[in-house]
C-alpha positions as CSV (number, residue, x, y, z in Angstrom):
1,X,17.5,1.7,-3.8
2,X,19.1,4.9,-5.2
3,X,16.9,4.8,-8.3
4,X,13.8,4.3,-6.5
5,X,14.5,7.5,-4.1
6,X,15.8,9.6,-7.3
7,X,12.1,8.5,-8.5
8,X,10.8,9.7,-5.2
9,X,12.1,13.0,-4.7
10,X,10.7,13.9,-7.8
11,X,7.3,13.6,-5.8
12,X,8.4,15.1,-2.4
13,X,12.4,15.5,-1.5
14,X,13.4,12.6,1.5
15,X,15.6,13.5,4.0
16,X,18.3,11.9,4.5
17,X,17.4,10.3,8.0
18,X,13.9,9.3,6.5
19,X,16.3,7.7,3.8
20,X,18.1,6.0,5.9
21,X,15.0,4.7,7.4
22,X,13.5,3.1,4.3
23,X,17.0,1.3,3.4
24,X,16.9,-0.1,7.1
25,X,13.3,-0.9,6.8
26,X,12.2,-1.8,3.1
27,X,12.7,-5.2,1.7
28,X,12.8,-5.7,-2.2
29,X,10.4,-9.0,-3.6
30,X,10.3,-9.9,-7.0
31,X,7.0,-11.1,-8.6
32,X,6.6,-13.4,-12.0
33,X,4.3,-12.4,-14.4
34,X,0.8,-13.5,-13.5
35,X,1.6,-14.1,-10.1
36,X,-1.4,-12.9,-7.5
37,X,0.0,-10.6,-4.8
38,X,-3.3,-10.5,-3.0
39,X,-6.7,-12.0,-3.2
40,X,-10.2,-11.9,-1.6
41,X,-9.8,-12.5,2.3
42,X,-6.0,-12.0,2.3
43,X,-4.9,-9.2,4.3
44,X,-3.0,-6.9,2.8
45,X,0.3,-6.2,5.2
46,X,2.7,-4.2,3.1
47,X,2.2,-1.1,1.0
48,X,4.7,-1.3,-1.8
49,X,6.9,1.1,-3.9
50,X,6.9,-0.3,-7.6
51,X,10.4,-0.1,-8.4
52,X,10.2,-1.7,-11.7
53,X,6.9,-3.3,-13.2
54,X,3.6,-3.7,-13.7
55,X,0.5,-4.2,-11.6
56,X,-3.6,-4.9,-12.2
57,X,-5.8,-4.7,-9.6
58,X,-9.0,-5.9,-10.4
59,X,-12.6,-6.9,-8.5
60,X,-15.5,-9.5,-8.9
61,X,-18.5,-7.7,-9.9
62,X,-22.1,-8.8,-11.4
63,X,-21.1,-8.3,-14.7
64,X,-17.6,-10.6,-14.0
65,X,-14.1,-9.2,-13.0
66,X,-13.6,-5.3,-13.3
67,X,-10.0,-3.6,-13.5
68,X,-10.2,-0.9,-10.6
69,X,-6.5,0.3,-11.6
70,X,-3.1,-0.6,-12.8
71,X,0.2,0.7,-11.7
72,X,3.1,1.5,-13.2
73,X,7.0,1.8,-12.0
74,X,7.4,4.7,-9.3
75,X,3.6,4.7,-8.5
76,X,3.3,3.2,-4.8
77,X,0.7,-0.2,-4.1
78,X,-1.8,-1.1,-1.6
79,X,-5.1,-2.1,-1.0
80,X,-6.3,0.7,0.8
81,X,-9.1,-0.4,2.9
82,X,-7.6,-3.9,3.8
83,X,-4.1,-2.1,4.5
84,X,-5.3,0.9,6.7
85,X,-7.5,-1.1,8.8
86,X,-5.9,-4.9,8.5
87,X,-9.1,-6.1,7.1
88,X,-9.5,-8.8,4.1
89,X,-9.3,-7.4,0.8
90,X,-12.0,-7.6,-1.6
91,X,-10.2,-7.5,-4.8
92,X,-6.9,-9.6,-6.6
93,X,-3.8,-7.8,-7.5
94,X,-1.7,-9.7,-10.3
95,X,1.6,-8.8,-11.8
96,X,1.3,-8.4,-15.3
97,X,4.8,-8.4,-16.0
98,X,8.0,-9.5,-14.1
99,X,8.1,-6.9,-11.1
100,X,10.1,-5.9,-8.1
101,X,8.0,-4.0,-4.7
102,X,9.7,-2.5,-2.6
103,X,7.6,-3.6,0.7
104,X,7.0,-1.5,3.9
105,X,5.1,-3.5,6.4
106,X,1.4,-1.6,8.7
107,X,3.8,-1.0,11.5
108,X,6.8,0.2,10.1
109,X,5.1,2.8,8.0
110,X,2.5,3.6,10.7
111,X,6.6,4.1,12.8
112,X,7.8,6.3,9.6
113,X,5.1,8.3,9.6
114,X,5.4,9.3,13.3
115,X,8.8,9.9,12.8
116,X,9.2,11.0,9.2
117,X,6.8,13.9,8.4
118,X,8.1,13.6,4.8
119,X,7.3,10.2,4.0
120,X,3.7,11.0,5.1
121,X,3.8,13.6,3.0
122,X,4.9,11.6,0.4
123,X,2.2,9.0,0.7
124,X,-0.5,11.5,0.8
125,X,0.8,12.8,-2.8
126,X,1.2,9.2,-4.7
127,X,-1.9,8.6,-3.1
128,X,-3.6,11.9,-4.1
129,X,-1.9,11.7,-7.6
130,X,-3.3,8.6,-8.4
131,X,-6.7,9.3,-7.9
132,X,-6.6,12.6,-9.2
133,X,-5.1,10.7,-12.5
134,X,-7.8,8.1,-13.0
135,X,-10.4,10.7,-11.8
136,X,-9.6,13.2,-14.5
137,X,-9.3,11.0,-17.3
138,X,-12.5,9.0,-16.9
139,X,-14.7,11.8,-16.0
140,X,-13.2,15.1,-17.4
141,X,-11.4,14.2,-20.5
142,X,-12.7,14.2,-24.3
143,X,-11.5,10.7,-26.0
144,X,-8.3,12.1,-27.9
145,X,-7.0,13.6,-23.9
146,X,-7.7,10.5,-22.6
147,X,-6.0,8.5,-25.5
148,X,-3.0,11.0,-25.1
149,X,-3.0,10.3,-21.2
150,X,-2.8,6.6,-21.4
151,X,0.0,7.0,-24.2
152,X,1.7,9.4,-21.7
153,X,1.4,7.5,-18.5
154,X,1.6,3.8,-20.1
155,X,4.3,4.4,-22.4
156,X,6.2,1.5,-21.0
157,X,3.6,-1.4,-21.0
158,X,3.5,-3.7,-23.4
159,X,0.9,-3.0,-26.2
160,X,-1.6,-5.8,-25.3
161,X,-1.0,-4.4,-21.9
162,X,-2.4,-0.7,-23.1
163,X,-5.1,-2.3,-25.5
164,X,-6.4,-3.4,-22.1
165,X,-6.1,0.0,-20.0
166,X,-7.7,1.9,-23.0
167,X,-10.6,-0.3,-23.1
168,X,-10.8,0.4,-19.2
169,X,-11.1,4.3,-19.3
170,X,-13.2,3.8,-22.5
171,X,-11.1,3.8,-25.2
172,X,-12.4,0.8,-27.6
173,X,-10.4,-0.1,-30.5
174,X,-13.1,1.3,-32.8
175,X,-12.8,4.7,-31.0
176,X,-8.6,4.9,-31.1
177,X,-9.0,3.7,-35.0
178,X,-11.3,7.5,-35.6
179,X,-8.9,9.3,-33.3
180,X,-6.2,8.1,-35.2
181,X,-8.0,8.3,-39.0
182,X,-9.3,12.1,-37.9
183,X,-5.2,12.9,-36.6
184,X,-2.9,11.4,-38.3
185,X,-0.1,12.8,-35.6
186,X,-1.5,10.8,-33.3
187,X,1.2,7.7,-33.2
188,X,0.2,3.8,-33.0
């Protein structure tokens, strides 16, 4: 639990009573690879701190399934819509590699914020962070930023992991083989 709150007052520094809160409050689940945390008309009842891992979330579309994100150890997990307002979710959420959440339940995060003003805090920047992430790189980077941003923020996945997230934010293996031929600095 220490590691995960070193991770988190990176973002915004805990207290220690909100602290002591999440140990009393969070419970740790490990997930196998390829295990579905959530699926069309399941509720989604916990947001999640990734404490080690990797998650996919991804949504049926006309054109077949469509990765919306993945998620990465220290980013925090939920389906928004089906979380805030206890409604089914609309898209799956698979672990791509063995990984641990660290779950808060609707209630007792709805109680944490109420009493915690950092934790909401806190929520509002991993939140705000990962949109701004995905946001920026799909819309306002050239192709070498955004092959240097999912380097940077995927570092740890496996490569077939980060073939897959580059071809997401429109990275194609044809495109990484001419940033790579035009810099050769530019690692593999």
């Amino acid at each position: 639990m220490d590691a995960l709150f070193a991770q988190l007052d990176k973002i915004v520094p805990l207290s220690d009573a909100c602290k002591n809160y999440l140990r009393q409050h969070l419970s740790c689940k490990k997930y196998q690879k390829d295990e579905l945390l959530l699926s069309p008309g399941m509720i989604c009842t916990d947001m999640a701190f990734i404490h080690s891992g990797f998650l996919e979330v991804y949504a049926p579309s006309m054109k077949g399934m469509i990765t919306t994100r993945f998620l990465v150890t220290g980013d925090l997990y939920l389906s928004v819509i089906s979380f805030y307002q206890q409604t089914p979710a609309v898209e799956y959420t698979k672990a791509l590699d063995d990984t641990i959440l660290c779950l808060l339940t609707y209630d007792q995060m709805k109680q944490a914020f109420e009493l915690h003003p950092d934790f909401y805090r806190l929520v509002i920047a991993l939140s705000l962070k990962a949109i701004s992430s995905q946001l920026s790189c799909i819309y306002m980077m050239r192709m070498r930023e955004r092959y240097t941003w999912l380097r940077r923020t995927y570092r740890n996945a496996l490569p077939s992991y980060r073939q897959h997230i580059a071809i997401c934010v429109g990275l194609t293996p044809e495109i990484i083989k001419k940033l790579r031929k035009r810099n050769p600095k530019l690692k593999k």
